[in-house]
C-alpha positions as CSV (number, residue, x, y, z in Angstrom):
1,X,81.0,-29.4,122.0
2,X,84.6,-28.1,121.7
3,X,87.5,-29.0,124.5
4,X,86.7,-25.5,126.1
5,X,82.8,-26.0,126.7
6,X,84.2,-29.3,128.6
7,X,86.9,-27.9,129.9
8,X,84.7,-25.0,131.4
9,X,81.7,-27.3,132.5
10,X,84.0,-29.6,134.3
11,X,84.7,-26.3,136.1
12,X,82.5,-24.9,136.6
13,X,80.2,-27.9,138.0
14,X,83.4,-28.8,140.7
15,X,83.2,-24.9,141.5
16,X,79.0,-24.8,142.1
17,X,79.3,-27.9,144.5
18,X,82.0,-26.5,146.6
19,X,80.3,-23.2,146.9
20,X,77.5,-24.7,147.9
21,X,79.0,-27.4,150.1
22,X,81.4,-24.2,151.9
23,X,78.2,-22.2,152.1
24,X,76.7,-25.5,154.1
25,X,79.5,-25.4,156.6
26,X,79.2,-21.8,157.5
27,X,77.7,-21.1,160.9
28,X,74.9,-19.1,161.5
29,X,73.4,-18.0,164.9
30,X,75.1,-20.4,166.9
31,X,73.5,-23.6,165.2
32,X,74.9,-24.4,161.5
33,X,76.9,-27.3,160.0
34,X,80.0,-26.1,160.6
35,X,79.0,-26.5,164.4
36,X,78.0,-30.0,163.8
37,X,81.3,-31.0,161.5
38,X,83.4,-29.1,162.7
39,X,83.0,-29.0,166.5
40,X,86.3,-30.2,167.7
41,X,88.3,-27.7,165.5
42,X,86.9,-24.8,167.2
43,X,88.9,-24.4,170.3
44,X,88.6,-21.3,172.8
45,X,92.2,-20.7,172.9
46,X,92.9,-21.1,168.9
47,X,90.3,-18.7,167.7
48,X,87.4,-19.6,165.8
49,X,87.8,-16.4,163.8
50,X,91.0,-17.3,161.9
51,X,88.2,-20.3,160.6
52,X,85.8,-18.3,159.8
53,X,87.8,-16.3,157.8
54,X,89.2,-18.9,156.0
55,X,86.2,-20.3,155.3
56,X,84.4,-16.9,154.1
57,X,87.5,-16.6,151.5
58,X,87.3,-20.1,149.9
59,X,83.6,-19.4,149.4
60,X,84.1,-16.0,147.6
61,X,86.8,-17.9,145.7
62,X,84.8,-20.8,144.6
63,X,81.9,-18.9,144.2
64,X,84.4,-15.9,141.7
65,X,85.9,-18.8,139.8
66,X,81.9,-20.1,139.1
67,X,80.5,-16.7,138.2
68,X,83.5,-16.3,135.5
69,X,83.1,-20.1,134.0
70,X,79.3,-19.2,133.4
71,X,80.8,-15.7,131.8
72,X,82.4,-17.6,129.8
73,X,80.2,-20.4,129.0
74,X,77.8,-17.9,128.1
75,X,79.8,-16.1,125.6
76,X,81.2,-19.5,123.8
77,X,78.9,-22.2,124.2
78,X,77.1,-22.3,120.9
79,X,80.0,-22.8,118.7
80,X,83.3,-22.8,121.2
81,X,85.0,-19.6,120.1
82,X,84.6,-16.3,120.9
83,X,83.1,-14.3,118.1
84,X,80.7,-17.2,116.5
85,X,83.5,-18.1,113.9
């Protein structure tokens, strides 16, 4: 396996467990883990939304950075290189 399958796995395996783990914390009607974890940061007068928000764009980035490392992993992973030389 060449240094960019490794490099790429490592990755792309860090990137699938945050995803999932950020998709975990995300509430949902009022009941979620985020409610459970993260009770005390949500405060009426700080705005829950500014949270949220953060939260939804650490999850599109995670999830973006692990839908281009199986792009790539895909393309390379037989023999390393792009192009099968």
């Amino acid at each position: 396996m060449s240094p960019l399958n490794i490099a790429m796995l490592i990755i792309m395996s860090i990137s699938a467990i945050l995803t999932v783990i950020l998709v975990l914390m995300h509430s949902g009607k009022g009941t979620g883990v985020s409610d459970m974890i993260a009770a005390s940061m949500y405060n009426a007068t700080a705005g829950s939304g500014i949270w949220e928000k953060n939260l939804d764009r650490l999850t599109v980035v995670f999830a973006v950075i692990f839908g281009i490392c199986v792009c790539v992993m895909a393309l390379t992973f037989p023999v390393g290189t792009i192009g099968g030389v």
